[in-house]
KELUM-93382 format. One record per atom (N, C-alpha, C): residue in one letter; chain; atom name; x, y, z. Coordinates in steps of 0.2 Angstrom, whole numbers, plus 2048, in hexadecimal, padded with zeros to 3 digits. Layout:
% KELUM-93382
   aa   ch   at     u     v     w
    a    A   CA     X     Y     Z
...
END
This chain:
% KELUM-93382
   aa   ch   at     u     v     w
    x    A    N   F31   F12   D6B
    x    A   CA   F37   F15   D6D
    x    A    C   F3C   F15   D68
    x    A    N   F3F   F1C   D68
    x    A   CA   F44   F1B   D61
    x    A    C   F4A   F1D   D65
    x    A    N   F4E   F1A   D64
    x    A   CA   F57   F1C   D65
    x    A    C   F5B   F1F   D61
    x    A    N   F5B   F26   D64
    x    A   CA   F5D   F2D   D5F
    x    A    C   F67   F2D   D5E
    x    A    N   F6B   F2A   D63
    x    A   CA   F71   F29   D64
    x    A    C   F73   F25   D69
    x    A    N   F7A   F21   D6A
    x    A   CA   F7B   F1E   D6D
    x    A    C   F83   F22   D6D
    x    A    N   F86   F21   D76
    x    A   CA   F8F   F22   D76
    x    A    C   F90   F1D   D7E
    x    A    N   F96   F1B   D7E
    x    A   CA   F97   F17   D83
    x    A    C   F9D   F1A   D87
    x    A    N   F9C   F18   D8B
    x    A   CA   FA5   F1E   D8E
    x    A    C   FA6   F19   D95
    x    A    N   FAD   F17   D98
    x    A   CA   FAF   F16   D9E
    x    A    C   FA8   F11   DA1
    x    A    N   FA4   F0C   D9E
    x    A   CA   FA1   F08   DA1
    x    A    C   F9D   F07   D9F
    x    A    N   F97   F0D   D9B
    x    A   CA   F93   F10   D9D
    x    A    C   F90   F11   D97
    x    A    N   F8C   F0E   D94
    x    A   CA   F88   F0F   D8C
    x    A    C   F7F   F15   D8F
    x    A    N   F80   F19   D8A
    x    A   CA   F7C   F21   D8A
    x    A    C   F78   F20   D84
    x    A    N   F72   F1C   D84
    x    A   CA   F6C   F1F   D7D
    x    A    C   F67   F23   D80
    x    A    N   F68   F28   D7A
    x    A   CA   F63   F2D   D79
    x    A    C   F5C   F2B   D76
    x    A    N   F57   F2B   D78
    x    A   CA   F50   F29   D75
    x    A    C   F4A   F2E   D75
    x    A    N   F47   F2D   D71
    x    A   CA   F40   F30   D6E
    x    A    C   F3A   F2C   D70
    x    A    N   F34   F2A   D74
    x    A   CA   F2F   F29   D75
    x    A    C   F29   F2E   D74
    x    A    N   F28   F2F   D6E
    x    A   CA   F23   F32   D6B
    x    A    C   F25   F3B   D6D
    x    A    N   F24   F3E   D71
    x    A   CA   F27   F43   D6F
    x    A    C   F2B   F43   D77
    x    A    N   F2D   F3F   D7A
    x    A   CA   F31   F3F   D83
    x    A    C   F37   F3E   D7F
    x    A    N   F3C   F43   D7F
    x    A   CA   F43   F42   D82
    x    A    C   F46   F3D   D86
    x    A    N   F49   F39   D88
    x    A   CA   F4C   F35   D8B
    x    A    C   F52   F32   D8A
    x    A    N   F56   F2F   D90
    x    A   CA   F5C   F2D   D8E
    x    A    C   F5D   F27   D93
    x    A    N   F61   F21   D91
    x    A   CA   F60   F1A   D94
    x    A    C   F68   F1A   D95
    x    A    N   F69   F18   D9D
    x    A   CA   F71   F16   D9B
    x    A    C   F72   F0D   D9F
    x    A    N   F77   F0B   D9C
    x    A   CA   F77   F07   D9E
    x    A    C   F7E   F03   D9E
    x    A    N   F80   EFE   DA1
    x    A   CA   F87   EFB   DA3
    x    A    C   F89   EF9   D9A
    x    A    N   F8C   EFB   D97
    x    A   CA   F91   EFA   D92
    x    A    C   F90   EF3   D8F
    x    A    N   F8E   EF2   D8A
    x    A   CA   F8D   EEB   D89
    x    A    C   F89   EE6   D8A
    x    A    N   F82   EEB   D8F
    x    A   CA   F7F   EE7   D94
    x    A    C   F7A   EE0   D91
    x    A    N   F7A   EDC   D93
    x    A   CA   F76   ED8   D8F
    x    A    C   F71   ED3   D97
    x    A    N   F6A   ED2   D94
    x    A   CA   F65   ED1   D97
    x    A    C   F63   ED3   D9D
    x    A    N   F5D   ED4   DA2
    x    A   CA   F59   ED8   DA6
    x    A    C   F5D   EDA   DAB
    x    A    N   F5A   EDE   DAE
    x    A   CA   F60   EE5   DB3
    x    A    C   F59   EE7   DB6
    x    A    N   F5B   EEB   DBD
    x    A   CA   F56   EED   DC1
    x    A    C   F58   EF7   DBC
    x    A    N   F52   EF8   DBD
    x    A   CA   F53   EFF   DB9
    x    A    C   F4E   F04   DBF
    x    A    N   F54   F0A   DBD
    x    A   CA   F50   F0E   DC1
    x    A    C   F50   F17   DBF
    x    A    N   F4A   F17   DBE
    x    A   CA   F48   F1E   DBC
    x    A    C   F4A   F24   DC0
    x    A    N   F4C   F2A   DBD
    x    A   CA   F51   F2E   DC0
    x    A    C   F4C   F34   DBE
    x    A    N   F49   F37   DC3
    x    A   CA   F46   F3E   DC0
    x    A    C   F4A   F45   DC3
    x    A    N   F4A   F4B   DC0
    x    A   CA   F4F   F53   DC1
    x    A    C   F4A   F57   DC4
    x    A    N   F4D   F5D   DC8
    x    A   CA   F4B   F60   DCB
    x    A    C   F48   F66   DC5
    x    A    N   F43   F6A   DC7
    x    A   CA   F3F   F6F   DC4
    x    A    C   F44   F73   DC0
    x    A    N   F44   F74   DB8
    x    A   CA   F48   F78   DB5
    x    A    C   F4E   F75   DB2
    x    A    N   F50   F6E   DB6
    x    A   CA   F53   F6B   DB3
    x    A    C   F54   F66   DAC
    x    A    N   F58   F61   DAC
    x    A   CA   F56   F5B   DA3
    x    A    C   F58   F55   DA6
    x    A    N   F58   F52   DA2
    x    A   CA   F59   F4B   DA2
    x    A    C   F62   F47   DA3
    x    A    N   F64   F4C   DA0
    x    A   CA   F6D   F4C   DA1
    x    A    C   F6E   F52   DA4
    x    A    N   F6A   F54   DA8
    x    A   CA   F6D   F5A   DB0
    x    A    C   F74   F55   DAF
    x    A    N   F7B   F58   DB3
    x    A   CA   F83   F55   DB5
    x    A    C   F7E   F52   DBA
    x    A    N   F7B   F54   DBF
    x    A   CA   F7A   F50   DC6
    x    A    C   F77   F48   DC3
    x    A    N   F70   F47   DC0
    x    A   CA   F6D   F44   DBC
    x    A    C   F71   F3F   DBA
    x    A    N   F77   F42   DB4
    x    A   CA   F7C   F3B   DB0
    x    A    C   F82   F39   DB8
    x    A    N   F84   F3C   DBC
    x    A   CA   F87   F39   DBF
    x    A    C   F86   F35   DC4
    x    A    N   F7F   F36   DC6
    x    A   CA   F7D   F31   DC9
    x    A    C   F79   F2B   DC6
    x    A    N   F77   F2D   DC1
    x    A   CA   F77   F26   DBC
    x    A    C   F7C   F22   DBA
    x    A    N   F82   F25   DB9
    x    A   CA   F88   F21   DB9
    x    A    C   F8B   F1B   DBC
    x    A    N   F88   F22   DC3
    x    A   CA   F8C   F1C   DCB
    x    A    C   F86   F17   DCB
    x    A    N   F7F   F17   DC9
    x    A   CA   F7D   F10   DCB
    x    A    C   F7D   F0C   DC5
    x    A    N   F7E   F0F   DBF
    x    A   CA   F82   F09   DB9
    x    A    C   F88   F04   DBB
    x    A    N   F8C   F0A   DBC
    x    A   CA   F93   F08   DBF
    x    A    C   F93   F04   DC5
    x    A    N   F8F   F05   DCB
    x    A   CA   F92   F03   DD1
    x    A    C   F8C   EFD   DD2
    x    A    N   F84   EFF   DCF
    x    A   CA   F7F   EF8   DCE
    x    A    C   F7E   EF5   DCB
    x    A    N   F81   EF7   DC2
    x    A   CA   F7E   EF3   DBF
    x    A    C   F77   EF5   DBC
    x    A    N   F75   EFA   DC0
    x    A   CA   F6E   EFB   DBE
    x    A    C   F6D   EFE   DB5
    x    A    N   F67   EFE   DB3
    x    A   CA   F65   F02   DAC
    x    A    C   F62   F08   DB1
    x    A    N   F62   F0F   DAF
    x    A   CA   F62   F14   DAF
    x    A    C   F5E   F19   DAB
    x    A    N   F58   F1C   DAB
    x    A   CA   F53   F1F   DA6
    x    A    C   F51   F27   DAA
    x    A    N   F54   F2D   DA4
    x    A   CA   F50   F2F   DA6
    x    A    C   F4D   F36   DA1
    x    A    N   F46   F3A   DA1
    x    A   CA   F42   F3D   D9C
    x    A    C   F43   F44   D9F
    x    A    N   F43   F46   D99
    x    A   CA   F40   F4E   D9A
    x    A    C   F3B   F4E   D9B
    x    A    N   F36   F51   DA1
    x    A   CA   F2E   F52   DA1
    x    A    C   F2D   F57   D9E
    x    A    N   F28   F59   D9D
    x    A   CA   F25   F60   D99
    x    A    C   F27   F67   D9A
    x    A    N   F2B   F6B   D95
    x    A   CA   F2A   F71   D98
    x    A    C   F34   F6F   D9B
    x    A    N   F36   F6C   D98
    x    A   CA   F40   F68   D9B
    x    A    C   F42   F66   D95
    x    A    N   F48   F67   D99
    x    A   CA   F4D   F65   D93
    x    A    C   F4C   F65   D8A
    x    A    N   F4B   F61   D87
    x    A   CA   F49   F61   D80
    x    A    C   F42   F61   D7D
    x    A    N   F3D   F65   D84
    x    A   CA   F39   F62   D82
    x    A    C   F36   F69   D81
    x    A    N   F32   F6B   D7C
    x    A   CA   F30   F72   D7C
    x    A    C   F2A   F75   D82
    x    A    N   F2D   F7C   D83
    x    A   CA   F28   F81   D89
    x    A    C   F21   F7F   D89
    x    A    N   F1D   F7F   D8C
    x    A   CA   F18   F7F   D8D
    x    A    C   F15   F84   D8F
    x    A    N   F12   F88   D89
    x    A   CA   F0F   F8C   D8C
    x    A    C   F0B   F8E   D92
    x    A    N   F07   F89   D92
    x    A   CA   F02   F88   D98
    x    A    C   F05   F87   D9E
    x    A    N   F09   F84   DA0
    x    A   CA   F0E   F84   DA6
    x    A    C   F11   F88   DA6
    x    A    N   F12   F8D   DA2
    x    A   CA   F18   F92   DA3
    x    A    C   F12   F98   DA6
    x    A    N   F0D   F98   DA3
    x    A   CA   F08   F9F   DA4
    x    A    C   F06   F9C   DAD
    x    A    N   F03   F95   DAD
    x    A   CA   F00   F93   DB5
    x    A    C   F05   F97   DBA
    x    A    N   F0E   F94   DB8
    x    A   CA   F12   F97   DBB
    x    A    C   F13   F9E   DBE
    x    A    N   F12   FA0   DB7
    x    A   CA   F10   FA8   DBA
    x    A    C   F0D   FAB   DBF
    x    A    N   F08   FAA   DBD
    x    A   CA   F01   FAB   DC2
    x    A    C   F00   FA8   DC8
    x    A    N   F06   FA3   DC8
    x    A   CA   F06   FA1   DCF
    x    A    C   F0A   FA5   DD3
    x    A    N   F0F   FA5   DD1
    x    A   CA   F15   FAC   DD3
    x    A    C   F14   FB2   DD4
    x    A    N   F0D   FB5   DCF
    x    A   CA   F0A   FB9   DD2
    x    A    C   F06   FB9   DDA
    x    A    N   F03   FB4   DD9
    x    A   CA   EFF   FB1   DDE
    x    A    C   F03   FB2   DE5
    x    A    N   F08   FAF   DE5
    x    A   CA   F0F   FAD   DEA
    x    A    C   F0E   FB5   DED
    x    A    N   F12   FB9   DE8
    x    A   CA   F14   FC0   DE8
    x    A    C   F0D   FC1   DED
    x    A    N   F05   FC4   DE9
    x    A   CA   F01   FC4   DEE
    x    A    C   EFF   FC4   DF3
    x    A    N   F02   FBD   DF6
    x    A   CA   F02   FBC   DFD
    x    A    C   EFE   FB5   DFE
    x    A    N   EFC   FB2   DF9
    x    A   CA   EF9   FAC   DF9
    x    A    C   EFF   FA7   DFA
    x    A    N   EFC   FA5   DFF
    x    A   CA   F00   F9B   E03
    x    A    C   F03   F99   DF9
    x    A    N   F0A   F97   DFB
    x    A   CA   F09   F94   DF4
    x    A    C   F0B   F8D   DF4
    x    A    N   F0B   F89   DF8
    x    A   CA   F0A   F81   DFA
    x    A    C   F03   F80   DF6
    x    A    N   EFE   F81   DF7
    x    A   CA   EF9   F7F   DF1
    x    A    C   EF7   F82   DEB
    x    A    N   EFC   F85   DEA
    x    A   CA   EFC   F86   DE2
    x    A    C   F03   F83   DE0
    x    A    N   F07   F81   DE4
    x    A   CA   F0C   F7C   DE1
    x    A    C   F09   F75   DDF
    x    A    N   F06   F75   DE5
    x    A   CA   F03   F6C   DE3
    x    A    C   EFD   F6B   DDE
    x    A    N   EF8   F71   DDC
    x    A   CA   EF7   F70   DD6
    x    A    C   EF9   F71   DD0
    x    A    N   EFE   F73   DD0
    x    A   CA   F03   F75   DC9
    x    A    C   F05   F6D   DC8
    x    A    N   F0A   F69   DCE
    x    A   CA   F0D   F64   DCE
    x    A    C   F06   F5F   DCB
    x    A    N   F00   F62   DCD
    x    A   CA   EFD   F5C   DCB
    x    A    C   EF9   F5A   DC7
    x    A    N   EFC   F5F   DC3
    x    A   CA   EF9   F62   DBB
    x    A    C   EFE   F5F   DB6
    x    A    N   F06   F61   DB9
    x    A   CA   F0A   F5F   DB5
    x    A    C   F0C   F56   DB7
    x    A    N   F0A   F53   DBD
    x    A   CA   F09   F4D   DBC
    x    A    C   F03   F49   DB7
    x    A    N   EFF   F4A   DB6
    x    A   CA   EFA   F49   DB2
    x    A    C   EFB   F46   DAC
    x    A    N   F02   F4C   DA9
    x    A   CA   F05   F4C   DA4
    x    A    C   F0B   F45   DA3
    x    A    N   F0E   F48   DA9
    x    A   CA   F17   F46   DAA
    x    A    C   F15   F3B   DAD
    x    A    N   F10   F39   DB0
    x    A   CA   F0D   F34   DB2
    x    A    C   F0C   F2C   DAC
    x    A    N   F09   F31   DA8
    x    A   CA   F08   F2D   DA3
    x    A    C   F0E   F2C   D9E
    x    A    N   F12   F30   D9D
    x    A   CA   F17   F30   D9A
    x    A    C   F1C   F2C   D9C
    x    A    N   F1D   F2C   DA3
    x    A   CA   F21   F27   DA5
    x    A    C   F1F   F23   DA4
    x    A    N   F19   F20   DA6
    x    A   CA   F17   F19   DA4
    x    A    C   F1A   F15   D9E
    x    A    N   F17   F1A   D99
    x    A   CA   F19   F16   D93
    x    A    C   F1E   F18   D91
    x    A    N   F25   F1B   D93
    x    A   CA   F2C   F1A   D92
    x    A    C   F2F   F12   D98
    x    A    N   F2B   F12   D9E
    x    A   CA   F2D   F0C   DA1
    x    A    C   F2A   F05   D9E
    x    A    N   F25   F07   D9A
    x    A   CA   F21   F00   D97
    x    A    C   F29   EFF   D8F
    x    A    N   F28   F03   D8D
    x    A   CA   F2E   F04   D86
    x    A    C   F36   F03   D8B
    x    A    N   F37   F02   D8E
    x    A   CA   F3E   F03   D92
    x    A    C   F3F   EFB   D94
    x    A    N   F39   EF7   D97
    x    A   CA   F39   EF0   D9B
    x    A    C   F39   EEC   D94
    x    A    N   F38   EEE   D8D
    x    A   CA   F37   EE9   D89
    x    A    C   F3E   EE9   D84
    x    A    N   F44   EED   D89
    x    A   CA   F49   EEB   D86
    x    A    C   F4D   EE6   D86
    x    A    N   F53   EE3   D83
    x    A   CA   F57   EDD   D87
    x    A    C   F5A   EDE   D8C
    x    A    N   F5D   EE4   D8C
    x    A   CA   F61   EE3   D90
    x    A    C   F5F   EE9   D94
    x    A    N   F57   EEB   D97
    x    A   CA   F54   EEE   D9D
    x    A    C   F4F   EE8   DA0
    x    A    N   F4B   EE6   D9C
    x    A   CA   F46   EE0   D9F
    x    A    C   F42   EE4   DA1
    x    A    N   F3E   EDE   DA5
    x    A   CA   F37   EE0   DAA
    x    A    C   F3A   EDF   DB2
    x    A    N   F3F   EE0   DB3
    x    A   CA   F42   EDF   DB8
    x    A    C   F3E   EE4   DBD
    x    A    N   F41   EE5   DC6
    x    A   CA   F40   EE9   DC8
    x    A    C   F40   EF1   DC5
    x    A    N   F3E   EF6   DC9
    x    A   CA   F3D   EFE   DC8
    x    A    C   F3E   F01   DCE
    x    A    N   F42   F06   DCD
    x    A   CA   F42   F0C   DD4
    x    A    C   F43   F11   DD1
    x    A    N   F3F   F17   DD3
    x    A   CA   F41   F1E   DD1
    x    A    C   F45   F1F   DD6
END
């Protein structure tokens, strides 16, 4: 894990990080020193990592629990480059739709395609996140 920028504002310290090619950004109570229950923040479809919704609710549980705060662009978001392949399945699933085909099971295979991806990735931004000082191996919530 590499930390690409750090800024602090009104409580609240904001690092930007690199885990091989996962975008992500950590926030955490201002000076925070040793373990915090941390908790993983994922955005809705199309959105990034610092959506407003995203950092304001990250804020409020810095601010109001104390908690460490993490969260990744998954593939095909925010800073992370298109994916083709997802971009074409999508299509054709939308065709599909259009069709007249149910598209509850072509959602849930898409989602399960890009979990496959998106799964492992957390893992090892949660493994690299727990072994910092001041995140720990504390609790976890998404």
């Amino acid at each position: 894990m590499r930390f690409i920028s750090q800024a602090s504002s009104d409580g609240v310290t904001e690092q930007l990080f690199v885990l091989g090619e996962i975008p992500g950004v950590l926030w955490t109570p201002e000076n925070a020193a040793g373990a915090r229950p941390l908790i993983l923040m994922g955005h809705g479809g199309g959105r990034h990592k610092k959506d407003p919704d995203v950092v304001a609710r990250a804020r409020r549980f810095v601010t109001g629990g104390g908690f460490a705060v993490a969260a990744v662009d998954v593939p095909g978001h925010g800073d992370r480059p298109k994916d083709e392949r997802y971009d074409t399945i999508a299509t054709e699933n939308q065709a599909r739709v259009t069709a007249g085909e149910e598209p509850a099971p072509l959602i849930a295979a898409f989602q399960a395609l890009v979990a496959r991806q998106t799964v492992p990735e957390w893992r090892a931004v949660l493994r690299e996140l727990q072994r910092l000082e001041h995140v720990g191996a504390g609790p976890v919530g998404y």
